[in-house]
C-alpha positions in Angstrom: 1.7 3.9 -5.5 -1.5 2.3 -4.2 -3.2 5.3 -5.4 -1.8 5.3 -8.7 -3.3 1.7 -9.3 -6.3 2.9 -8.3 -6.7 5.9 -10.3 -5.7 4.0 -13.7 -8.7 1.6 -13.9 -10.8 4.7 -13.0 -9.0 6.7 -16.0 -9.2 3.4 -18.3 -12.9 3.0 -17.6 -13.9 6.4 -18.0 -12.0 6.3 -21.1 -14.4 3.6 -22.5 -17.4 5.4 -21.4 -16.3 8.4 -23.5 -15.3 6.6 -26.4 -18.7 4.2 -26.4 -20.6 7.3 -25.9 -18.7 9.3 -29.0 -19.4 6.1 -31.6 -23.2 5.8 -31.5 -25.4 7.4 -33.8 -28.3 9.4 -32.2 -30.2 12.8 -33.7 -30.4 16.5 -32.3 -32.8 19.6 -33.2 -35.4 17.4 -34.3 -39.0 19.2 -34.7 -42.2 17.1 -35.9 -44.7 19.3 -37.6 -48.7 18.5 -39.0 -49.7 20.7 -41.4 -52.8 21.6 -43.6 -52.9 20.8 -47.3 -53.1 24.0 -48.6 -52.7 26.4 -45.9 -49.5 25.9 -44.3 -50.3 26.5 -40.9 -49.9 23.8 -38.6 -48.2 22.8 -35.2 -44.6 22.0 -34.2 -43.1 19.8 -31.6 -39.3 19.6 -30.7 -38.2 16.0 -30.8 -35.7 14.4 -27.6 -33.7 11.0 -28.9 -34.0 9.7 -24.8 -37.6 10.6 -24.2 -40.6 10.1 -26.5 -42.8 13.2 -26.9 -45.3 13.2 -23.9 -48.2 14.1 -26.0 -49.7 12.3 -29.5 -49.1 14.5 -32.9 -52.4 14.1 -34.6 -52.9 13.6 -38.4 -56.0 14.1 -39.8 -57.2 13.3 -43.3 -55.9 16.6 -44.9 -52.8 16.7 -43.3 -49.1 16.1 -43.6 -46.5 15.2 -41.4 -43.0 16.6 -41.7 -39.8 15.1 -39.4 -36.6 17.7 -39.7 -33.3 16.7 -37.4 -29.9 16.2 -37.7 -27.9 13.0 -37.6 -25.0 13.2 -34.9 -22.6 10.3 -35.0 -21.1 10.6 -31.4 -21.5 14.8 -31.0 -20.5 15.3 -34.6 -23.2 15.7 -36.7 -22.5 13.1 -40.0 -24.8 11.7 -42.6 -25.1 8.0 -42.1 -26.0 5.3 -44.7 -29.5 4.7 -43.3 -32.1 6.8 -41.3 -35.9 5.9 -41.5 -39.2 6.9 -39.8 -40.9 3.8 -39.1 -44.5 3.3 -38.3 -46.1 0.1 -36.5 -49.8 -0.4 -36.1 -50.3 -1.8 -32.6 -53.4 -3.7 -33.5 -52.4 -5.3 -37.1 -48.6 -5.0 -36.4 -48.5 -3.8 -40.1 -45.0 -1.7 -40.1 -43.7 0.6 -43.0 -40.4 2.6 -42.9 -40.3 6.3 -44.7 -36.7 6.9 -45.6 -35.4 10.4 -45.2 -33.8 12.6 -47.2 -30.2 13.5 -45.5 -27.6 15.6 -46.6 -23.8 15.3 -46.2 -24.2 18.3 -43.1 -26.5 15.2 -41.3 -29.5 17.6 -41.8 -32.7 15.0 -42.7 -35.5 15.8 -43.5 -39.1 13.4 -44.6 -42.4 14.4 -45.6 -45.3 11.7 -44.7 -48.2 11.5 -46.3 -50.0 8.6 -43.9 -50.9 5.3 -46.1 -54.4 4.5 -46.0 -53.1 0.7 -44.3 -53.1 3.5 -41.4 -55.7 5.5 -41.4 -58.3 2.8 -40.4 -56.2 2.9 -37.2 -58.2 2.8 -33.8 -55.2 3.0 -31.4 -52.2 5.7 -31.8 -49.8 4.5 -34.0 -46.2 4.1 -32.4 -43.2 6.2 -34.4 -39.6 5.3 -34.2 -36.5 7.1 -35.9 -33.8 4.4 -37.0 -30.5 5.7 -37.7 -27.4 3.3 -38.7 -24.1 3.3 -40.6 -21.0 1.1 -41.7 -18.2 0.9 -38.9 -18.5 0.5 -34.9 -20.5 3.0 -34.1 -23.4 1.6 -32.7 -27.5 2.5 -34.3 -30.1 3.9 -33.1 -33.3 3.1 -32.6 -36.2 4.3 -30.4 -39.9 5.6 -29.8 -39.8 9.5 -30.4 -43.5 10.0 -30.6 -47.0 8.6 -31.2 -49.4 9.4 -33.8 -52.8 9.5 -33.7 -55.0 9.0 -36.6 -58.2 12.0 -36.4 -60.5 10.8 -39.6 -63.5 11.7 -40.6 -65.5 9.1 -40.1 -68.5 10.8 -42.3 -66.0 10.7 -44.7 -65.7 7.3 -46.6 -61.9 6.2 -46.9 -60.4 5.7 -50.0 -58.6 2.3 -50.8 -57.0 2.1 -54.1 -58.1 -1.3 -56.1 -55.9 -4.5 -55.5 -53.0 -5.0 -58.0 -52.8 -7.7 -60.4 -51.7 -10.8 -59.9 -51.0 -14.1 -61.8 -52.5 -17.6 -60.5 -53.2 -20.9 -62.1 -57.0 -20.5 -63.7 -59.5 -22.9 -62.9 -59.4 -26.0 -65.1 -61.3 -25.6 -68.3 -63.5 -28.0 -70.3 -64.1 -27.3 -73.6 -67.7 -28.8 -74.8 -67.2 -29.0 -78.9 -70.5 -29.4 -80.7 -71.3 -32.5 -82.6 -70.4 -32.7 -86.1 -73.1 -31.0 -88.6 -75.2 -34.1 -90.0 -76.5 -34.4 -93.5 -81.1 -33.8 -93.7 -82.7 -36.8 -93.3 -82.9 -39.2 -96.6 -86.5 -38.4 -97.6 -85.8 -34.4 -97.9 -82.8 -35.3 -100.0 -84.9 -37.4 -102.3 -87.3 -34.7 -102.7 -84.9 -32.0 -103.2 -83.1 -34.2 -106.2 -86.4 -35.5 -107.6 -87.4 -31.6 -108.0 -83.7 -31.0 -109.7 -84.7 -34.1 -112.0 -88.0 -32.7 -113.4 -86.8 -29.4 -113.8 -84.3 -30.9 -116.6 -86.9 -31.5 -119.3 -88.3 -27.6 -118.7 -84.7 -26.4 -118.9 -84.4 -28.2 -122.5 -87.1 -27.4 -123.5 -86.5 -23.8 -123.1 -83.2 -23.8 -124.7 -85.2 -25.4 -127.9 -87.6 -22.5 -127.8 -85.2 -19.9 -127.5 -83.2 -21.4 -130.7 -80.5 -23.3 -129.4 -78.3 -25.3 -132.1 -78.3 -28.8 -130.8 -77.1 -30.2 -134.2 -73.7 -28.4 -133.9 -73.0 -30.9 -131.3 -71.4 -32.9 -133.3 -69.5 -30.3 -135.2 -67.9 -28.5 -132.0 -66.6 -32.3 -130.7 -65.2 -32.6 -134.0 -63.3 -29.5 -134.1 -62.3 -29.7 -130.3 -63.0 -32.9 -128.9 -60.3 -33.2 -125.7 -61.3 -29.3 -124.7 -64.9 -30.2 -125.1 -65.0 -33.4 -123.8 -62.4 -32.1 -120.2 -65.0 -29.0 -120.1 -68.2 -31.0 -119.7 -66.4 -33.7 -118.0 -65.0 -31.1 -115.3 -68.5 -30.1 -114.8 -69.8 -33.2 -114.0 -67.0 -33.7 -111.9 -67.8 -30.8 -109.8 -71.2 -31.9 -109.3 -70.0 -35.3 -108.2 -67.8 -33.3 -105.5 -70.8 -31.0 -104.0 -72.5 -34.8 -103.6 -69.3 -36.4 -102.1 -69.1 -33.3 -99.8 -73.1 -33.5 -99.0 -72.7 -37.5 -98.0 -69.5 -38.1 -96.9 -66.4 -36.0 -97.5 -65.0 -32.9 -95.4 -64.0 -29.7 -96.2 -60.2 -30.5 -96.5 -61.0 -33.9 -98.7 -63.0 -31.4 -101.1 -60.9 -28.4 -101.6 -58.0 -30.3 -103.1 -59.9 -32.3 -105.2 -62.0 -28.9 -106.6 -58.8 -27.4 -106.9 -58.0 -29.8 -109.4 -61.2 -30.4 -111.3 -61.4 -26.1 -111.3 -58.4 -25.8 -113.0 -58.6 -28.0 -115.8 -62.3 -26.8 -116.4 -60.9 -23.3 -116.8 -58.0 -24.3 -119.5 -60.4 -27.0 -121.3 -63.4 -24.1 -120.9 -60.9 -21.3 -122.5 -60.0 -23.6 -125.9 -64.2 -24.6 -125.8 -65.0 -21.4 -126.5 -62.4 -20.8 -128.4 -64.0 -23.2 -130.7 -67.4 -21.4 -130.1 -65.8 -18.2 -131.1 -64.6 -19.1 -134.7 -68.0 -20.9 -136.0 -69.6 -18.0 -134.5 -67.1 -15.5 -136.8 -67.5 -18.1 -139.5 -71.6 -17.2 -139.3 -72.3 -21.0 -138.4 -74.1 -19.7 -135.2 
């Protein structure tokens, strides 16, 4: 009876080892093999998921890295619902995590091509497998090897340019230039003094070329309002350029031409209207 009791706490506890030891995720027939971009050829190291390889795998600047094992949950090989390669720089403690590729057989497979975060790496980089799923069975994580980084240092390494990103500017100050000033006085004086005496020379060419003054009277009495708005609404115009040269701005003058631009093109229409039947008449 004594040994009974004794024996069933033995049974009860080896039970629990076997059970713990069939619910945790681990790896078997795991190979890690470097190989030459282009050629093929390279070397292959079997993988252990209690001891990390006793030598570095080294990865030059032409090389690739491929991990192939098989995911055992317990002694059963099953695909779990995470398994990485993870990579820690000793020196930065920069780490980045390669997922691989693992079928529903557990068979997993990744292909590395090394970041260039690690290929400025002075001390061998430290590689871990990390294997975990839903329900009890407990994840593993561990060392499996150590890579070491075998550049060219002749050969200059290539960084890819910093992505873009948004910030607040700097503050900006716009500096508006001053408002465009009319000539000094005496310049305008002589400018409209030379319009002035350029008058007389302008009538007296019109009288030299034959211009009929004395219909004056005549066309105002045939069409006075379209005569009288025409000249009007050209002196009216005049009297906007000199607004606009003294005082005005641009959006004080355009209304006001607007106006004075159409009436001299209805009043100027009926004006030479006018013009038009003394000329058929033979008056002109």
């Amino acid at each position: 009876m004594r040994l009974f009791r004794s024996f069933v706490p033995s049974l009860l506890l080896s039970g629990a080892c076997i059970v713990s030891a069939a619910s945790s995720w681990s790896f078997e027939d795991a190979t890690v093999t470097v190989s030459t971009k282009g050629s093929g050829a390279g070397g292959k190291d079997k993988l252990s998921p209690d001891t990390p390889l006793g030598k570095s795998v080294s990865l030059g600047d032409s090389d690739s890295l491929k991990l192939l094992l098989t995911t055992t949950d317990g002694k059963k090989a099953k695909r779990p619902h995470q398994a990485f390669l993870t990579l820690t720089d000793p020196t930065s403690g920069l780490e980045e995590s390669f997922v691989l590729d693992v079928k529903e057989s557990g068979k997993a497979k990744v292909d590395l091509d090394l970041p260039h975060q690690f290929l400025s790496a002075t001390k061998p980089i430290p590689a871990s497998i990390v294997i975990g799923s839903f329900g009890s069975s407990t994840p593993y994580k561990a060392k499996v090897f150590d890579l070491n980084v075998a550049r060219d240092p002749n050969t200059p390494l290539a960084v890819p340019e910093k992505p873009e990103r948004y910030a607040a500017d700097k503050e900006i100050h716009h500096i508006f230039r001053d408002e465009p000033r009319s000539p000094p006085t005496i310049i305008s004086l002589v400018f409209a003094a030379a319009v002035v005496a350029a008058l007389p020379v302008l009538l007296g060419a019109w009288a030299t070329l034959g211009a009929n003054g004395n219909h004056f009277g005549k066309a105002f009495g045939n069409a006075p309002i379209s005569h009288s708005l025409f000249y009007g609404s050209i002196v009216a115009i005049e009297g906007i350029f000199f607004m606009y040269y003294t005082s005005w701005k641009l959006f004080q003058v355009l209304p006001a031409a607007g106006v004075v631009g159409l009436v001299a093109f209805v009043s100027g229409s009926r004006a030479l209207s006018e013009v038009q039947e003394r000329r058929l008449a033979g008056l002109r």
